[in-house]
N, C-alpha and C positions, 0 to 999 in steps of 0.2 A: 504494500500500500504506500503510495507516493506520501510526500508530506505535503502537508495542509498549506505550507506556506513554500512549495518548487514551482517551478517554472513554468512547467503544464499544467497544473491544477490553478493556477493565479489567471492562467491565458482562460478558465474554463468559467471564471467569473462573469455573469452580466453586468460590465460594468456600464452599459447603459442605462439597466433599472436602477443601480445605485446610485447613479448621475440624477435622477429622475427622483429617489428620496433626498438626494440633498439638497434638490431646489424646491422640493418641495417643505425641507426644513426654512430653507432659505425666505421661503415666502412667509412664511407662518409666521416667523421672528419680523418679518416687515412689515404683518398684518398687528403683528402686537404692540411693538415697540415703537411705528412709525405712524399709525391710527389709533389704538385700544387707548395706550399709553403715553399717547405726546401730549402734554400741559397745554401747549400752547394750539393746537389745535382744540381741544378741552374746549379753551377759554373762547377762540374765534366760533367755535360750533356754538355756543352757550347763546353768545351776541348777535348771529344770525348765522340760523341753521340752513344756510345754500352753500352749494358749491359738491363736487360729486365726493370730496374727500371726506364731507359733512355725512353725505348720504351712507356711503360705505360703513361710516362711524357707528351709522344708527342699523345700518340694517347686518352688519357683518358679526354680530352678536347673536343673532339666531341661528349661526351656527353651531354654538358653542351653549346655549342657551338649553335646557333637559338636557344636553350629553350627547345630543346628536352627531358631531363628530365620535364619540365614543361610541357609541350604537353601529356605526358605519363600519366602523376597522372590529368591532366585536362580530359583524353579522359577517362581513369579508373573510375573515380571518378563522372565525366555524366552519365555514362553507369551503376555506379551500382545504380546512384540515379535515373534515369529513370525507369532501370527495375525492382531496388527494391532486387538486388542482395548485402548480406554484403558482400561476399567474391571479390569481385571487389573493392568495400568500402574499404577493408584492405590492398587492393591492392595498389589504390590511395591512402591511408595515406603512406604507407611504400616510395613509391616515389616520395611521396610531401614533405617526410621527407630527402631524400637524396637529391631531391631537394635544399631545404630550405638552406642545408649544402652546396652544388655544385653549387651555385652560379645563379641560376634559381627560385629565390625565389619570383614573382610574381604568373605564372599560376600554380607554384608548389603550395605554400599557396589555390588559390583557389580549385584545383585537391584535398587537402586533407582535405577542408570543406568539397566537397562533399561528398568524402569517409567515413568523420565524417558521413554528415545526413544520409549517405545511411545505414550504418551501426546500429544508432541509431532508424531510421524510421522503419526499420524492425522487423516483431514482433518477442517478446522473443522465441529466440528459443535456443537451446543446445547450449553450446560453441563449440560443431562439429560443427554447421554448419558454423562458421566464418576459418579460417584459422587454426585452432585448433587441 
């Protein structure tokens, strides 16, 4: 059995799905820190609520609002480790990860364990066949 970390089996990575969780960490952290959490848009939303960075403010809450991101990467992340699909797997991590970041970080966390096994449990197959 080759090592986890040789040449062939690194080549055997999807590194485009993981391309595809980082920007999707990436956004998450823009949607928090640059909307949720900026003061000073806060303060301009407060004084008059126009503008679409306003609108996003108000409406990009109902994401995260019941756990609905969390619900998502939990029902993704069942489903691919039930049927044994990775590409659900990659599914549930990407939005267990936005998750994590949006404020939903109970059934997010679990939704993107699954996503992990589902992924992992599945036999070696091409990085096509994950999100790749």
């Amino acid at each position: 059995m080759p090592s986890p970390f040789s040449p062939a089996r690194l080549r055997q990575l999807p590194w485009r799905a993981l391309a595809v969780i980082g920007a999707v960490i990436a956004a998450a952290c823009a949607v928090r820190y640059g909307l949720m959490q900026n003061d000073e848009l806060a303060v301009a939303c407060a004084r008059q609520a126009e503008g679409a960075a306003c609108e996003a403010r108000a409406l990009l809450p109902l994401f995260f609002i019941e756990n609905r991101l969390g619900w998502l990467a939990l029902a993704a992340g069942a489903l691919g480790f039930a049927f044994g699909r990775p590409a659900l797997g990659w599914i549930a991590m990407a939005i267990g990860a936005a998750g994590l970041v949006l404020y939903c970080y109970d059934l997010s966390a679990v939704g993107a364990v699954l996503g992990m096994a589902a992924v992992l449990r599945a036999p070696d197959a091409p990085a096509s066949h994950a999100l790749a």
